[in-house]
MDAnalysis code that builds the backbone (N, CA, C; Angstrom):
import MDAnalysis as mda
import numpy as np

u = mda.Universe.empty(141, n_residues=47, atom_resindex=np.repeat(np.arange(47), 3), trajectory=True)
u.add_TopologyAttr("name", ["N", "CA", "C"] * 47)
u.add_TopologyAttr("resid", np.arange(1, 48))
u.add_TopologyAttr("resname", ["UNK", "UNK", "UNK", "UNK", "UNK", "UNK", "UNK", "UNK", "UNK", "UNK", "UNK", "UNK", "UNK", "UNK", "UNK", "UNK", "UNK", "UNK", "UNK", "UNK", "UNK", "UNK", "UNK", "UNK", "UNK", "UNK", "UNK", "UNK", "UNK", "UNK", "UNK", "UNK", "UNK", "UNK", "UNK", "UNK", "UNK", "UNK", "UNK", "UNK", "UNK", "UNK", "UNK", "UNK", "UNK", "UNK", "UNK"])
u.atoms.positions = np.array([
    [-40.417, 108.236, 41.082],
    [-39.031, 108.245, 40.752],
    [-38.373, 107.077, 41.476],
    [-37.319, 106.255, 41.012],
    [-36.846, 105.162, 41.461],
    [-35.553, 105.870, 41.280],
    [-34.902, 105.318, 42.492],
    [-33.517, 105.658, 42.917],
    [-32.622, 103.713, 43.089],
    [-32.021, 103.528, 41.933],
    [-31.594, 102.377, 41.803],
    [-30.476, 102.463, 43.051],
    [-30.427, 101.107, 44.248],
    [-28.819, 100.909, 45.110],
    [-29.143, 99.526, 45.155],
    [-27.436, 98.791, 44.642],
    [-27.240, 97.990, 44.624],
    [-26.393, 97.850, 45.770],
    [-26.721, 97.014, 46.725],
    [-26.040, 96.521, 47.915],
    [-25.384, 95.297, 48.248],
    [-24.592, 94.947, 48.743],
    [-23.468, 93.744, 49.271],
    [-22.601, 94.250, 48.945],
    [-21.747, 92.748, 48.839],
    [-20.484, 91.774, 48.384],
    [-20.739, 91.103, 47.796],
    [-19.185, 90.793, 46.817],
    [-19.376, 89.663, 46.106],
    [-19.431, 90.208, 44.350],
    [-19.868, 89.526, 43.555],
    [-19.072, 89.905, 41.961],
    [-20.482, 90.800, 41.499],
    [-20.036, 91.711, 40.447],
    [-20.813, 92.643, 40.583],
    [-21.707, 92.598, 39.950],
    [-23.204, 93.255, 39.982],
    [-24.154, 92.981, 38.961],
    [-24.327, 93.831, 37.621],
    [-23.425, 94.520, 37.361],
    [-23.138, 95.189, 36.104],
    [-21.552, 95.106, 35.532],
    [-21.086, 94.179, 34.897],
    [-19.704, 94.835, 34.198],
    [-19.739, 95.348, 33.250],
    [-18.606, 95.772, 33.006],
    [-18.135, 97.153, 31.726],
    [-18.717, 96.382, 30.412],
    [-19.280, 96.523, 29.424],
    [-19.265, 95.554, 28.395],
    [-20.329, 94.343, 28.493],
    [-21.179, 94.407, 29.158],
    [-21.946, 93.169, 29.423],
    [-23.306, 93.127, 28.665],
    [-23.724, 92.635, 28.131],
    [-25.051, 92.969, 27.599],
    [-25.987, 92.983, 28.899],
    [-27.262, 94.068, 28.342],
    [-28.180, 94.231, 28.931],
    [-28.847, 93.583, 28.611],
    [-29.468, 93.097, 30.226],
    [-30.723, 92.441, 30.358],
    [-31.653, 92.954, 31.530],
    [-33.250, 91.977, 31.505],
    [-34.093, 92.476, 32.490],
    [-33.759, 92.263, 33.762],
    [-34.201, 92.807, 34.620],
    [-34.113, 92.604, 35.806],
    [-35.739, 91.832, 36.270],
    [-35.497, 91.242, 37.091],
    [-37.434, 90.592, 37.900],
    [-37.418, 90.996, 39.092],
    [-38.546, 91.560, 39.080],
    [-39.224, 92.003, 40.478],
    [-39.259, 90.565, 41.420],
    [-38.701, 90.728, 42.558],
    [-38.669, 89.667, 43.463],
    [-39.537, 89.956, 44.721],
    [-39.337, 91.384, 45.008],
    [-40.256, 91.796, 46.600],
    [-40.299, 93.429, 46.312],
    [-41.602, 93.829, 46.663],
    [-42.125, 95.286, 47.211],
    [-42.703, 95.085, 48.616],
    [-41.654, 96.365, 49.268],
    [-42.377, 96.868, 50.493],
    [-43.169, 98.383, 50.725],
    [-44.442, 98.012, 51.367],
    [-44.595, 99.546, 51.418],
    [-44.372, 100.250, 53.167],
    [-43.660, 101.341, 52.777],
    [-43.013, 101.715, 54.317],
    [-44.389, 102.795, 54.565],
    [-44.499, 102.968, 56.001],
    [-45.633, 103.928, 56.261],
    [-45.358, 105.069, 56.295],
    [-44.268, 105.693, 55.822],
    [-43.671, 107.067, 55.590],
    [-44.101, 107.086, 53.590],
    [-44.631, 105.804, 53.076],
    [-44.671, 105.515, 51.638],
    [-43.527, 105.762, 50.629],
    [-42.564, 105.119, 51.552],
    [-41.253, 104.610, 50.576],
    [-41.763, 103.317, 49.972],
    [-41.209, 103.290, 48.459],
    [-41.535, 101.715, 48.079],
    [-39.764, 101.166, 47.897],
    [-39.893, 99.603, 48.748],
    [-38.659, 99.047, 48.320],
    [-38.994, 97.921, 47.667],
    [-38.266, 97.732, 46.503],
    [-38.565, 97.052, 45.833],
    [-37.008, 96.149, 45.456],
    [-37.261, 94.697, 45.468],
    [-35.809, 93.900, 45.237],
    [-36.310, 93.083, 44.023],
    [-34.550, 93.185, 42.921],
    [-34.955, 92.657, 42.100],
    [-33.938, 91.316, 41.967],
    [-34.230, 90.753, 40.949],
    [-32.739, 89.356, 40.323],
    [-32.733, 89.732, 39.040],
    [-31.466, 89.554, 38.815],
    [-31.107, 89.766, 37.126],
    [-31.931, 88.486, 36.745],
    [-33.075, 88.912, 35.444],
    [-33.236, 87.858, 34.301],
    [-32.671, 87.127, 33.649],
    [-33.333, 86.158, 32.909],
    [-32.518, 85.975, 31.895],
    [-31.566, 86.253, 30.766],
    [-30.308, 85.627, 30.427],
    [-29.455, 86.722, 29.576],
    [-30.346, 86.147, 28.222],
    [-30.287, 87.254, 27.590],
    [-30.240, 87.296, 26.184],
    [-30.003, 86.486, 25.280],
    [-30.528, 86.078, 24.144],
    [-30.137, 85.263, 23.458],
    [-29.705, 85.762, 22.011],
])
């Protein structure tokens, strides 16, 4: 199960109305309790 949190400041990575796009895997960590964190970057938009 993945529990999506988006963290900072600064302009947001979802607005109201925006088309969807992918997200890219940038980094997985594995914690020794075996949490996985995983960071992503918005993809490319859509064409």
């Amino acid at each position: 199960m993945t529990y999506p949190v988006i963290a900072g400041k600064g302009a947001r990575l979802f607005d109201d109305g925006e088309v969807l796009r992918r997200l890219e895997l940038t980094a997985c960590k594995h914690t020794r309790s075996g949490i996985v964190i995983t960071t992503y970057r918005p993809g490319p938009v859509p064409a």
